[in-house]
C-alpha positions as CSV (number, residue, x, y, z in Angstrom):
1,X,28.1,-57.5,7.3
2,X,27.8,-55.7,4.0
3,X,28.5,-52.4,3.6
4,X,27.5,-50.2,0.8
5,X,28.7,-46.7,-0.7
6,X,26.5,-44.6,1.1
7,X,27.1,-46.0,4.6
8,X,30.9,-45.7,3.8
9,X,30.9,-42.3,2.9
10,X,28.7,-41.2,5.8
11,X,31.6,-42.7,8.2
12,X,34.3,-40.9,6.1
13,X,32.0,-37.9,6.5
14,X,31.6,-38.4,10.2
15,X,35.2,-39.3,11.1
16,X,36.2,-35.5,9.7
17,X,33.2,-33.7,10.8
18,X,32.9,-34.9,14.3
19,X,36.8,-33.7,15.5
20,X,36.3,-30.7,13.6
21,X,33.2,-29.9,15.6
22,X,34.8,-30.8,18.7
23,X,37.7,-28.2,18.0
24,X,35.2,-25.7,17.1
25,X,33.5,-25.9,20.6
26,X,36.6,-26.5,22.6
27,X,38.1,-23.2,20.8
28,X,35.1,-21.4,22.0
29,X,35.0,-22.6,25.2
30,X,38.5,-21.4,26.1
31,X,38.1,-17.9,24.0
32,X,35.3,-17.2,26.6
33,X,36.5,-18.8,29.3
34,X,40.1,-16.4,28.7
35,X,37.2,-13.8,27.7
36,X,35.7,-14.5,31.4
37,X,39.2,-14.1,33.2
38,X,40.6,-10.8,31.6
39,X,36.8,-9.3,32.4
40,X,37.7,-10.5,35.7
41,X,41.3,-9.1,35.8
42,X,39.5,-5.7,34.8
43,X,38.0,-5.4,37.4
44,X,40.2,-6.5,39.9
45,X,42.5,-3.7,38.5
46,X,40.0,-1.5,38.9
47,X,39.5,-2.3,42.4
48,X,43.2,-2.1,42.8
49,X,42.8,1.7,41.5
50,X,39.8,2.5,43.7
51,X,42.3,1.7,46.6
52,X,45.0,3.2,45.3
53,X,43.2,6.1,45.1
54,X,41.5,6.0,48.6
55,X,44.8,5.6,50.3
56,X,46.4,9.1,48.3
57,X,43.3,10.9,48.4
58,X,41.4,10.5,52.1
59,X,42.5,10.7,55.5
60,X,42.0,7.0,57.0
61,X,42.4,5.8,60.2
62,X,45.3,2.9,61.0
63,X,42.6,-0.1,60.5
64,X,41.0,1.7,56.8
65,X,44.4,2.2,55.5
66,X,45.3,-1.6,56.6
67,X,42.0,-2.4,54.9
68,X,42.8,-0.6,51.5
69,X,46.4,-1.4,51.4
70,X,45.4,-4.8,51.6
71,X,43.1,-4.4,48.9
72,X,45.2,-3.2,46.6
73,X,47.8,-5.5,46.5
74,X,45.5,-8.7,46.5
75,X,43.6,-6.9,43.4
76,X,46.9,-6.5,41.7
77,X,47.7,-9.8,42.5
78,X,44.4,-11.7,41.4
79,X,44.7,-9.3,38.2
80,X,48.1,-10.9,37.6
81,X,47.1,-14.1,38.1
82,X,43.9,-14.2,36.0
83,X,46.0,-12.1,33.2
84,X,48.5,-15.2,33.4
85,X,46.0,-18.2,33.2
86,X,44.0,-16.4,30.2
87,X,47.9,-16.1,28.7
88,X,47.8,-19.9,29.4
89,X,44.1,-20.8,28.0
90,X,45.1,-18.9,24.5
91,X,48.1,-20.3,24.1
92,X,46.4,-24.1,24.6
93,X,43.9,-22.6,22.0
94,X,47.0,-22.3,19.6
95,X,46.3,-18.5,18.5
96,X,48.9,-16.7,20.7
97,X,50.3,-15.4,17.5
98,X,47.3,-14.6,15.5
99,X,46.8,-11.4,14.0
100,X,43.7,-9.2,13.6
101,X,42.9,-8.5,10.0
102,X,42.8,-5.0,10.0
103,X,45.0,-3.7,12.9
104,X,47.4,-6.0,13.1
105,X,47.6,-6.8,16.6
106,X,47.9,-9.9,18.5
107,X,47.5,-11.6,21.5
108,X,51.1,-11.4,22.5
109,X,50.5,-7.8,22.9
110,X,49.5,-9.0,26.2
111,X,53.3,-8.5,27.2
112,X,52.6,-5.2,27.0
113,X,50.4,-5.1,29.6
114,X,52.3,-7.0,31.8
115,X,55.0,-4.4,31.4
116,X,52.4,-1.3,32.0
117,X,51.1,-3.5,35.1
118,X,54.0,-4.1,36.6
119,X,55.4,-0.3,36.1
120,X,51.6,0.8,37.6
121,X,52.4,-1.5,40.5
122,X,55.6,-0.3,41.0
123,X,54.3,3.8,40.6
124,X,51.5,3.5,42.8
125,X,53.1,1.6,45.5
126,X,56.0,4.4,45.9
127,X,53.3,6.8,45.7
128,X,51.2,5.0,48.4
129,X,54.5,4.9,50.4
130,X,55.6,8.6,49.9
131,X,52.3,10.2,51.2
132,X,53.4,8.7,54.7
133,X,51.0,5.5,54.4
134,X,52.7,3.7,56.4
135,X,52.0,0.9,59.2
136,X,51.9,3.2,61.7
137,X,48.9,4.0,63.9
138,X,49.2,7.8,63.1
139,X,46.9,9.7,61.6
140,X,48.1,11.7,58.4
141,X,46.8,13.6,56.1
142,X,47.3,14.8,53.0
143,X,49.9,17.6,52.4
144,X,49.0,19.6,48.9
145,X,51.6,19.0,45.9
């Protein structure tokens, strides 16, 4: 078998090419796919605050508050969770500690929403807990602050 100039260098070319292209589409598989997962850690937060504020803000019979309560702290857990595996997907993407250009920031300012989660968490359960929410098949309501 003979090879000639061309056909080498069109091997050389591929044999760069072709890993760099793979990286390319794994990188922007797992940039949306970590997009995906904090989108759906938005809303689960959100979910978690539409309980939250259901259980300070209504009067709710035993099986509602049950309900919310329970929705709440799965919401907060699922938003924890997807906040974790995006974490996880970035740092496999090996730009944890990338900056923006112009701001500065990177992804491991993503402790800092662990810390702001964890301290909402913590707020709105004692908050849940002081308006009287408790598992008990009483009515309350709401007393004005």
């Amino acid at each position: 078998m003979k090879l000639s100039l061309h056909s080498i260098r069109t091997m050389l070319l591929a044999m760069f090419f072709i890993p760099l292209l793979l990286f390319v589409i794994e990188a922007v598989y797992l940039l949306g796919a970590a997009a995906q997962l904090m989108l759906g850690a938005d809303r689960d937060l959100y979910q978690a605050l539409t309980a939250y504020m259901t259980l300070t803000m209504r009067s709710l019979d035993f099986e509602s508050r049950q309900a919310y309560l329970a929705s709440h702290e799965e919401n907060i857990r699922q938003t924890k969770e997807q906040i974790a595996r995006a974490r996880q997907l970035i740092g496999e993407a090996g730009i944890l500690d990338m900056k923006h250009e112009r701001s500065g920031k990177s992804v491991e300012e993503l402790n800092e929403a662990d810390n702001g989660l964890v301290s909402w968490e913590t707020a709105t359960k004692k908050r849940i807990w002081s308006k009287g929410l408790r598992k008990t098949g009483k009515k309350r309501t709401l007393r004005s602050n």
